[in-house]
BATOR-617206 format. One record per residue: residue in three letters; x, y, z of N, C-alpha, C in turn. Coordinates in steps of 0.05 Angstrom, whole numbers, plus 32768, in hexadecimal, padded with zeros to 4 digits. Layout:
BEGIN
AlaXYZXYZXYZ ...
***
This chain:
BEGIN
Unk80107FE88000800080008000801180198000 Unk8029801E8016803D8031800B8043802D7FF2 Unk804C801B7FE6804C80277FCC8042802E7FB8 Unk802280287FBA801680367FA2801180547FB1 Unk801280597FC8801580747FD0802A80867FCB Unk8041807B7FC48053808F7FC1804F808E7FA2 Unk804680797F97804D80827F7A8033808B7F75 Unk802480927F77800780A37F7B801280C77F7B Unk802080CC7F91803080DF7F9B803D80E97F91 Unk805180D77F7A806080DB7F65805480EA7F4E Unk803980DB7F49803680E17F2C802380FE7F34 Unk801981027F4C801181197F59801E81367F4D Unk8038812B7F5D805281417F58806281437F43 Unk805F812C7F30807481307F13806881477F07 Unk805381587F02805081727EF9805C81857EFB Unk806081897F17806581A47F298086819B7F27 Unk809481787F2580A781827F2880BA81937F0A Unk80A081807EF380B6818D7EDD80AF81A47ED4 Unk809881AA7EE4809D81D47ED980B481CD7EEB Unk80B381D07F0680C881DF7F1780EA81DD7F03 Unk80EA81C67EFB810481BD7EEA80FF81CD7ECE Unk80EF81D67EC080F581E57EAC80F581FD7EB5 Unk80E9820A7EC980F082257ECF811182277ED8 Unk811D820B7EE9813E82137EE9814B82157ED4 Unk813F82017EBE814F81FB7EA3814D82197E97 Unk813682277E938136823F7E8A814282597E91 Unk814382547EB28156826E7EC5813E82827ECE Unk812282767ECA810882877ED18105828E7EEC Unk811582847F04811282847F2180FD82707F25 Unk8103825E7F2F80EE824D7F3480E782417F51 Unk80E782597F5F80E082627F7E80DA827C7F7E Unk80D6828E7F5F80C482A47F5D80AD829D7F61 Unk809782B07F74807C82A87F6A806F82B17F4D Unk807B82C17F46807B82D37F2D807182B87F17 Unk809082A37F16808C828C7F07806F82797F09 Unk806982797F23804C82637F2B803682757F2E Unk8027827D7F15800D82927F0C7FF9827C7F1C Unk7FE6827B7F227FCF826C7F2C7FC382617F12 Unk7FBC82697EFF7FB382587EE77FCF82467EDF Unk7FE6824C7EE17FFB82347EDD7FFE82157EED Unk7FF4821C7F0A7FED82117F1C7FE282067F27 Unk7FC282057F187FAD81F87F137FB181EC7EF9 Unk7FBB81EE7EEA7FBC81D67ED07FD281CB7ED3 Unk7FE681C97EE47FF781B37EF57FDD81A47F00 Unk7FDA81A67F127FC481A17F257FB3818C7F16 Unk7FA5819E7EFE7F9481837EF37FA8816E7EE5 Unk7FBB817E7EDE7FD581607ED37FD6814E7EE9 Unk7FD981597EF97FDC81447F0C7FD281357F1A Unk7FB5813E7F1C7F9981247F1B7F9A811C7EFF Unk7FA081197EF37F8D810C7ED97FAC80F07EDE Unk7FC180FC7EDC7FDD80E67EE87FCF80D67F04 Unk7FCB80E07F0C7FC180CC7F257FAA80BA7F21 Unk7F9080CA7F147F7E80BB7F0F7F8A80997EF5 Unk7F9880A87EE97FA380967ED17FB0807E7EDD Unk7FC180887EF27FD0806F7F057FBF80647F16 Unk7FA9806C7F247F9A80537F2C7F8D80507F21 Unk7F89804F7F087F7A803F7EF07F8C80287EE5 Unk7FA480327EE47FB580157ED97FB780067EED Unk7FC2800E7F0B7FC27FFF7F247FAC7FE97F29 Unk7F8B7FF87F217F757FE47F257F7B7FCD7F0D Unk7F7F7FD97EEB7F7D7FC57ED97F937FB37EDD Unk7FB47FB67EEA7FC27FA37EEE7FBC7F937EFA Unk7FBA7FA37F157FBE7F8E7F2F7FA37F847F3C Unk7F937F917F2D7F707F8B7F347F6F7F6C7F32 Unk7F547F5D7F497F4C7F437F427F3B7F4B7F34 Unk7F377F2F7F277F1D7F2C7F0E7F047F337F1C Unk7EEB7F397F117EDB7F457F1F7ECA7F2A7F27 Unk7ECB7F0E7F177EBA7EFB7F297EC77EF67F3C Unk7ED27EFA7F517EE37EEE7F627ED77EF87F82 Unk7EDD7EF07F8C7ECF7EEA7FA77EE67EF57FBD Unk7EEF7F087FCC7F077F117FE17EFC7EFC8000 Unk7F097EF680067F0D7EE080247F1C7EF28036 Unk7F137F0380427F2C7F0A80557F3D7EFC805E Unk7F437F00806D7F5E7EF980837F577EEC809D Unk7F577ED1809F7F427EC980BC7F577EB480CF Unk7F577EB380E37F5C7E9980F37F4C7E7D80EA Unk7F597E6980E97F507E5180E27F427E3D80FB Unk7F3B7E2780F77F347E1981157F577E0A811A Unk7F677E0C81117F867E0981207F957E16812A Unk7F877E3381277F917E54812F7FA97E57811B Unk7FAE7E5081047FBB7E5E80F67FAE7E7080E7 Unk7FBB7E8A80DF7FAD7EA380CE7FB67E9880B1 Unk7F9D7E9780A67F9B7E9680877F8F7EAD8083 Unk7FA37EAF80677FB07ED380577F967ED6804B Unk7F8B7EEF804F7F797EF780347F787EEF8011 Unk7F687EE0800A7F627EDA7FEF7F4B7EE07FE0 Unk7F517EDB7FC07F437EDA7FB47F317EBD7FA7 Unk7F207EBB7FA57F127EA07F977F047EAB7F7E Unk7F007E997F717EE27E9A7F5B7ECB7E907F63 Unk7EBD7EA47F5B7E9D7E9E7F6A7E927E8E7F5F Unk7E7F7E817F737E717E5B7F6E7E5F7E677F59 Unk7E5F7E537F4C7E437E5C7F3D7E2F7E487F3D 
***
């Protein structure tokens, strides 16, 4: 789960970081506020949901179970060993 959070986080911030990196490449000051107008800042912003929304869209279509499938939590057994959360296919 940390890691789809940081890479969530990532694709959050890859906007903001490569203005910030073309404003150095350019010599614009890029810790002016001058450089970060509020309309520049808001269409980072939506870059950067539509990147996020996009990554947990591939995250669900990779790593997603099939949708007939059935989740089992995580339970104690009658030998008291913990059996792991699974997936099944549903009875039909």
């Amino acid at each position: 789960m940390t890691r789809t959070l940081f890479t969530e986080l990532l694709l959050f911030l890859l906007p903001f970081a490569a203005y910030g990196l073309f404003l150095l490449a350019t010599r614009q000051g890029a810790l002016d506020p001058a450089s970060w107008p509020l309309s520049r800042v808001a269409s980072l912003g939506i870059a950067a949901l539509v990147l996020m929304i996009g990554g947990f869209l591939a995250l669900v279509h990779i790593t997603g179970d099939p949708g007939d499938t059935i989740y089992i939590p995580a339970h104690i057994d009658e030998n008291g060993n913990l059996v792991p959360g699974r997936t099944v296919p549903k009875p039909k």
